[in-house]
C-alpha positions in Angstrom: 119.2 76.2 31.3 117.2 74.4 33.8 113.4 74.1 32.4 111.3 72.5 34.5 108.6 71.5 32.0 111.3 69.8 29.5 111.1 66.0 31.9 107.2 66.2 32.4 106.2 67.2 28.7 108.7 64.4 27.0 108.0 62.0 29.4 103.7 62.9 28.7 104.4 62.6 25.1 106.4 58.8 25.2 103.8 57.8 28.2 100.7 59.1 25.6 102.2 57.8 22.4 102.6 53.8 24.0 98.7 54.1 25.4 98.4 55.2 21.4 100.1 52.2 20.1 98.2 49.9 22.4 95.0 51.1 21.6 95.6 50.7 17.9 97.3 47.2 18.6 94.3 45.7 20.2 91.7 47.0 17.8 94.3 45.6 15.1 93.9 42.3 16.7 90.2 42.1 17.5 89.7 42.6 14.1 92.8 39.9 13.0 91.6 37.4 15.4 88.4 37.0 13.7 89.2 37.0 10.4 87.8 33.4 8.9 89.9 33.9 6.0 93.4 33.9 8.2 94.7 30.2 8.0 95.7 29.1 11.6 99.2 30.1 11.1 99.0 33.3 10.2 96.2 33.7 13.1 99.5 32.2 15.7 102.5 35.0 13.9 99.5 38.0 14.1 99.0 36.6 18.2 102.4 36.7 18.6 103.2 39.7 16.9 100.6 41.5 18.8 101.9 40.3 22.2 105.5 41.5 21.2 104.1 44.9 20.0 102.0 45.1 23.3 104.6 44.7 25.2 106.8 47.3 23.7 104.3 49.8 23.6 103.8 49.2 27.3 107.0 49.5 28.0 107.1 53.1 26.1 103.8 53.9 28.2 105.8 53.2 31.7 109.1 55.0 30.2 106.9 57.7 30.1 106.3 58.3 34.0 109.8 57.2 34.4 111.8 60.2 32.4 109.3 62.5 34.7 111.3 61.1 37.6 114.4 61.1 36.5 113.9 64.7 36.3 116.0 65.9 39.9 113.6 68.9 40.4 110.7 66.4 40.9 112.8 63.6 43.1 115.3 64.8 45.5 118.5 63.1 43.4 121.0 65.2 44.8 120.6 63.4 48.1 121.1 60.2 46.8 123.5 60.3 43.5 124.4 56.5 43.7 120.8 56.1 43.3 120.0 58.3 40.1 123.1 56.3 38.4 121.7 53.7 39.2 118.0 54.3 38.1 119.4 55.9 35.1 121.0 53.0 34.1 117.5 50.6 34.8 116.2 53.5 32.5 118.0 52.9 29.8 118.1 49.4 30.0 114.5 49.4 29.5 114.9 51.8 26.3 117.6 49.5 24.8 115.4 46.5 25.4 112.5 48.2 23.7 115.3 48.9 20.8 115.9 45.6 20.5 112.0 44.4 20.9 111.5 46.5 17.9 114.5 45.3 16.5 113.4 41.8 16.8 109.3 42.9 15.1 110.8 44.0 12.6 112.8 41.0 11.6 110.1 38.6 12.7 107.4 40.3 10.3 110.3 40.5 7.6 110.9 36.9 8.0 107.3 35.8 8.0 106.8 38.2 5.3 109.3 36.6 2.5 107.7 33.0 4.0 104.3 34.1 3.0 105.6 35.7 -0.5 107.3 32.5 -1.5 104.3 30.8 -0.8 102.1 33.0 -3.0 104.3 32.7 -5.9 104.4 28.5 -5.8 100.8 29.0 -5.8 100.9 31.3 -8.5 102.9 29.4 -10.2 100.9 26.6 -10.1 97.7 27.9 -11.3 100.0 29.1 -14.2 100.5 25.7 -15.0 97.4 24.7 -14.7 96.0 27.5 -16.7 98.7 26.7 -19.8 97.2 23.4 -19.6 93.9 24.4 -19.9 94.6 26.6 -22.8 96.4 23.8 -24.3 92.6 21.8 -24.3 90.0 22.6 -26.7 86.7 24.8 -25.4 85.0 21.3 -25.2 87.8 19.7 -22.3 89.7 17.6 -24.8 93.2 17.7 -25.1 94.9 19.2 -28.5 96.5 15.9 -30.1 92.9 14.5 -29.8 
């Protein structure tokens, strides 16, 4: 069954869902970018996250197009065969490296995530601390045994 809307349509729908992901990843990082209460390290992992997530989402955007012309009723492939392995196989090197770019997000923000956790619970547990010594005073600042 030779359709010759399957390529186009599949290849529309990558192409528009990567302009989709970029356009949500850069109002994302407007907004991240100017948040005063981001300390300079988170502002550096959200940069770099955006940058990977760019990157992959532009990649699905120019997949897109690609599929289209892999389709042999839009290029002649039959006249060339070598060719169509061989830009098959550039096709789906691109879709394993955006596997493995997505791959790599996730284990980044996983990564940075448990980081970020572990430093919210020290700080909880300091002001734990501090709060048991506090309740430990008297209303009027002075300790207990005084």
């Amino acid at each position: 069954m030779n359709n010759p809307w399957i390529a186009p349509l599949v290849g529309g729908v990558v192409a528009f869902i990567g302009l989709l992901m970029m356009r949500h990843h850069v109002i994302r990082w407007r907004t991240q970018k100017n948040d005063p209460e981001l300390e300079s390290g988170e502002r550096q992992h959200y940069y770099a996250r955006y940058r990977r997530r760019m990157q992959t989402s532009g990649l699905l955007a120019l997949i897109g197009p690609l599929i289209v012309l892999s389709d042999p009723e839009i290029l002649p492939w039959r006249k060339a065969p070598g060719w169509y392995g061989v830009y098959l196989v550039c096709l789906l090197c691109l879709v394993v490296w955006v596997i493995l770019q997505a791959v790599g997000d996730m284990a980044s923000t996983k990564a940075h995530s448990r980081v970020s956790l572990a430093r919210i619970r020290r700080e909880q547990r300091e002001l734990e601390q501090k709060l048991a010594e506090l309740k430990s005073r008297r209303s009027n600042g002075r300790h207990a045994d005084d």
